[in-house]
C-alpha positions as CSV (number, residue, x, y, z in Angstrom):
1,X,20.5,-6.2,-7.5
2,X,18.0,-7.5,-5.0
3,X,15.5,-6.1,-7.3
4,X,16.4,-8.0,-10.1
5,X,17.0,-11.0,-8.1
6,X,13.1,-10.5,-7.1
7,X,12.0,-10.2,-10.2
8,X,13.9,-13.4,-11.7
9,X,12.2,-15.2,-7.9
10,X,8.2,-14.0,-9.2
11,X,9.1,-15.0,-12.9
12,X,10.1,-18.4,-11.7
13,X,7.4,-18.8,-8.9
14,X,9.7,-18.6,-6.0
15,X,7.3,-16.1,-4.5
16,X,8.8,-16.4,-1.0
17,X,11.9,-15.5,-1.8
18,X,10.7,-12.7,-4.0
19,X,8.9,-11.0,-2.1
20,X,12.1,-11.6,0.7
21,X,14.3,-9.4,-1.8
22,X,11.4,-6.9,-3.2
23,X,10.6,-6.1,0.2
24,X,13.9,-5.6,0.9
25,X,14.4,-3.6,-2.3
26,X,12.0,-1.3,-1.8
27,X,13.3,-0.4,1.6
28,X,16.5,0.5,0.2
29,X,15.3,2.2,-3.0
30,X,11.6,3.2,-2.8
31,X,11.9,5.2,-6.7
32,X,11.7,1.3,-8.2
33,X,8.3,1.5,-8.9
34,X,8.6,-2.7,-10.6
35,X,9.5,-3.3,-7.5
36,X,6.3,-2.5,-6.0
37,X,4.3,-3.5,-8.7
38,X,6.1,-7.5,-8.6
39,X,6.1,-6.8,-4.6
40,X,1.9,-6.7,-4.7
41,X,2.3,-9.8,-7.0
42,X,4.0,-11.6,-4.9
43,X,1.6,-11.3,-2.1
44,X,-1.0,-11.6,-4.5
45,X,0.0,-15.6,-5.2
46,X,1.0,-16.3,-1.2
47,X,-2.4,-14.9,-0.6
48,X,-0.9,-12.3,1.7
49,X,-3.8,-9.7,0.7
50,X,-3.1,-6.6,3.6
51,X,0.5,-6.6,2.6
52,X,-0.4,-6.7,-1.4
53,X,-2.4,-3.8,-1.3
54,X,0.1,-2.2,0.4
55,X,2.5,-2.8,-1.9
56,X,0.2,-1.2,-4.3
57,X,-0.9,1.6,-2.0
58,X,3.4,2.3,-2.1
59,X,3.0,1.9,-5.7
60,X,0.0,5.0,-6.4
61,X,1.6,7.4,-3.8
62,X,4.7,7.4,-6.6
63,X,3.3,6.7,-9.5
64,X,0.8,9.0,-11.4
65,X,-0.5,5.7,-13.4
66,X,-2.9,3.0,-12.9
67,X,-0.8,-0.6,-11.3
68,X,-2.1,-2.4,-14.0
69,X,-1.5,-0.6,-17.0
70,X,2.3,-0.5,-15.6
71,X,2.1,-4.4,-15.5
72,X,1.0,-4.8,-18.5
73,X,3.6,-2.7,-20.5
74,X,6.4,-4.8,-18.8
75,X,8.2,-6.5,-21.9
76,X,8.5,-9.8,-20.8
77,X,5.5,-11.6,-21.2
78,X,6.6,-14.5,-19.0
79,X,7.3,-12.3,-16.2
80,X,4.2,-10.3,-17.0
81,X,1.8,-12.7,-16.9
82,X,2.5,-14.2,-13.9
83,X,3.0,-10.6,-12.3
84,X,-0.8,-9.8,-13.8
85,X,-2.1,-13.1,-12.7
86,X,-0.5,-12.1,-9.1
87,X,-2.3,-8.7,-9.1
88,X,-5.8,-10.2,-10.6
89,X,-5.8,-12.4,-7.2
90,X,-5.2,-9.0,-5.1
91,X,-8.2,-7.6,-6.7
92,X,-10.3,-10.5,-6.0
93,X,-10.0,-12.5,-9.3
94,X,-8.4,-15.7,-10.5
95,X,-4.9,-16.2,-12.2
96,X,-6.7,-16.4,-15.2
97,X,-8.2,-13.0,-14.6
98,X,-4.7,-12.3,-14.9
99,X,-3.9,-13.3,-18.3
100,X,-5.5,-9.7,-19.7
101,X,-2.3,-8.1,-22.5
102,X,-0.1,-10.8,-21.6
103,X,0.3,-12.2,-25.8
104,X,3.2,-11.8,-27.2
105,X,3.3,-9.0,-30.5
């Protein structure tokens, strides 16, 4: 649930309280690899850079795929977007850097 309630925080742009409940998620289920992946995005738009890439350090000691391509195959392309547009100000870029896979089918 608090991962959920995380994710719905990000997708709304109440990235305080998101990363409040993703860190908190994480702690209590570290196998919720979105978790870590919205957790980095979180930081990414507070500018909270150490604790973003830590989130994604987390992230690549589970997961045997890139961050990115994860973010981009999650199917909600609001959430998506601003989760990529979180993530492209970790790595140094703008939101807009962000907006990479984030159309609709």
């Amino acid at each position: 649930m608090l991962a959920l309630r995380g994710f719905a925080r990000l997708a709304q742009g109440r990235f305080r309280e998101a990363v409040t409940r993703l860190t908190q998620s994480v702690q209590l289920r570290p196998e919720i690899l979105i978790a870590y992946v919205c957790l980095a995005a979180g930081h990414g738009h507070l500018g909270e850079q150490a604790e973003a890439r830590d989130a994604i350090a987390r992230f690549q000691a589970r997961a045997p795929m890139d961050l990115r391509a994860f973010a981009e195959s999650y199917p909600d392309p609001v959430a998506r977007k601003v989760i990529l547009e979180g993530i492209a100000l970790v790595e140094g870029g703008s939101p807009a850097d962000g907006a990479v896979g984030t159309a609709s089918p």
